[in-house]
N, C-alpha and C positions, 0 to 999 in steps of 0.2 A: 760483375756482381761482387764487389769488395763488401765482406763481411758475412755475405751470404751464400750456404751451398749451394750448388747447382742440384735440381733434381739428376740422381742415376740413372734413371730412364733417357730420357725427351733431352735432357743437357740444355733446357731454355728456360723453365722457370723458376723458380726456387723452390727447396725442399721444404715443406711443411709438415712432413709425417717421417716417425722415424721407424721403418717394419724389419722385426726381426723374426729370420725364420731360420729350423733347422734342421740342415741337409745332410744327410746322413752320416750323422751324429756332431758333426760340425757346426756353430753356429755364424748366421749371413746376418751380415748388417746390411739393411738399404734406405736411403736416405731420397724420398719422391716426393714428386708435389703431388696433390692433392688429387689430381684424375688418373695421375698412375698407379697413386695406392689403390685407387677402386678399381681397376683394372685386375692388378697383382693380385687382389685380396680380396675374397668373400667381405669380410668384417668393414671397409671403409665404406662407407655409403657413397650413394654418386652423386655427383655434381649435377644440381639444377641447373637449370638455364634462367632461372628468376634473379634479380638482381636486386640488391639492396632497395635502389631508389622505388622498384616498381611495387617493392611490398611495402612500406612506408605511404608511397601515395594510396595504395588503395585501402589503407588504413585512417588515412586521413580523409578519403572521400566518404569511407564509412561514417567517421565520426562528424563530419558536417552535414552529413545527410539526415543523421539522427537528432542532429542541434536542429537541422530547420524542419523535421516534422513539430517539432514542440512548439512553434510559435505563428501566427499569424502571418500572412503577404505582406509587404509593407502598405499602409493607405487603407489594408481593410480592418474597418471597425468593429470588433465583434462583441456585442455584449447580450446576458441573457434574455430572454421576452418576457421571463415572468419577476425577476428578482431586478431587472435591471444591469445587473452588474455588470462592467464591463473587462475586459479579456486583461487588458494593462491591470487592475486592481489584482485581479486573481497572482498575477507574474510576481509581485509586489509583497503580495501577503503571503499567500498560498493558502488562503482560503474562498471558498465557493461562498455563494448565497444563500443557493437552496439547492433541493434536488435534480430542479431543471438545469441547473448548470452542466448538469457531469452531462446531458445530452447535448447541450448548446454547444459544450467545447470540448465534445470527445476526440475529436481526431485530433487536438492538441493535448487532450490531458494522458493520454497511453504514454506516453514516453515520461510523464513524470512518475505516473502512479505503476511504473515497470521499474522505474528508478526506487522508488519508498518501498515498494510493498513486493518486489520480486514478481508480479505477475499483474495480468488486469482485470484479471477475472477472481473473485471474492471464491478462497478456498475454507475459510472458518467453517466455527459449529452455527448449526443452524438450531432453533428454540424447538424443544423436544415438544410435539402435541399433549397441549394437556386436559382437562375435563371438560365438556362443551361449557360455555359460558352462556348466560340468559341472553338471548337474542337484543333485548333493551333493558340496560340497567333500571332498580327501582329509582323510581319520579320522586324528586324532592315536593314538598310540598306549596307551596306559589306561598309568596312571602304573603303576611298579614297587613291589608289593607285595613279593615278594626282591631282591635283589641278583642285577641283570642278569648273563648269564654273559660273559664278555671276547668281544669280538668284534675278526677283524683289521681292522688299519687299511685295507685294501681295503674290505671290506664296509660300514665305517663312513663312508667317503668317498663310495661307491656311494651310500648311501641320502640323504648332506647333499647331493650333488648332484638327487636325486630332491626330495629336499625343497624346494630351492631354486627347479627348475622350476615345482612345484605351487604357488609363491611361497607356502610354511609357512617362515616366517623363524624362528622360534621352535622349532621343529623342527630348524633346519639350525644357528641355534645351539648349541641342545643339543648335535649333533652333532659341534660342530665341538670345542667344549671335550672331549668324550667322545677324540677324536683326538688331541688335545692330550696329553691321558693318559695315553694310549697310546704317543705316539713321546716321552713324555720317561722318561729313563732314570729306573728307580728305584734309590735309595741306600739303603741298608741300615747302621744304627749299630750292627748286631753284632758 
């Protein structure tokens, strides 16, 4: 071993650890490899029996294992039943169709949507309950198949007010233009 000490224990492999202790009151230099430190020494930890290569492979069986739940068999075609879309668009885009998708292609979307969002399960706020709503909003009125009959500008203010409540904006605009109408003078080029 030119260049290198020999551990002072075992004299076979090289010293890697250099421990110093002291003996009553004297200071001991020892110069060990690495299973005689743990021996000698509370403080060195012990030597596993795992080896480099075996923890790198099964890192890398991890990490191919988690690339092929993300994606299809090869030859199988999977696209949605209600949107159509098919599996290869989604890979491509990263956009769904519709809602059915996220069923159609769950077992392949978990590994993306664990990658984006930290988890698969939707942890946000949820819409705080708010005052019951009318079971069926108010009816617009069916569009004019004649020519509405004049109504006064009371009535027609009564109802854009009613509209507005109901927040029918579109209603109450119609409305309001219909009033408009109504209070401008008409000119006659007779």
């Amino acid at each position: 071993m030119v260049g290198k000490i020999p551990c002072m224990s075992c004299k076979e492999k090289p010293a890697t650890v250099k421990l110093i202790k002291m003996v009553k009151g004297t200071v001991e230099e020892l110069r060990l490899c690495q299973e005689c430190a743990a021996q000698n020494s509370p403080y060195q930890k012990k030597v596993s029996q795992i080896s480099l290569d075996s923890i790198l492979a099964g890192l890398l069986a991890e990490h191919q294992k988690a690339e092929g739940a993300g994606h299809p068999a090869e030859g199988e075609d999977l696209t949605c039943p209600t949107c159509g879309l098919p599996f290869d668009s989604y890979r491509s885009s990263l956009l769904l169709g519709c809602s059915d998708c996220y069923t159609s292609f769950e077992k392949y979307l978990q590994a993306d949507l664990r990658k984006f969002h930290g988890s698969i399960v939707h942890r946000g706020r949820t819409p705080e309950s708010g005052p019951e709503l009318e079971a069926t909003p108010p009816a617009l009125p069916p569009p004019p198949s004649t020519p509405a009959p004049r109504r006064s500008p009371a009535e027609v203010r009564r109802r854009m007010k009613e509209a507005v409540e109901a927040e029918n904006y579109e209603l109450a605009a119609k409305l309001r233009d219909e009033l408009r109408e109504l209070e401008t003078p008409t000119t006659s080029n007779s």
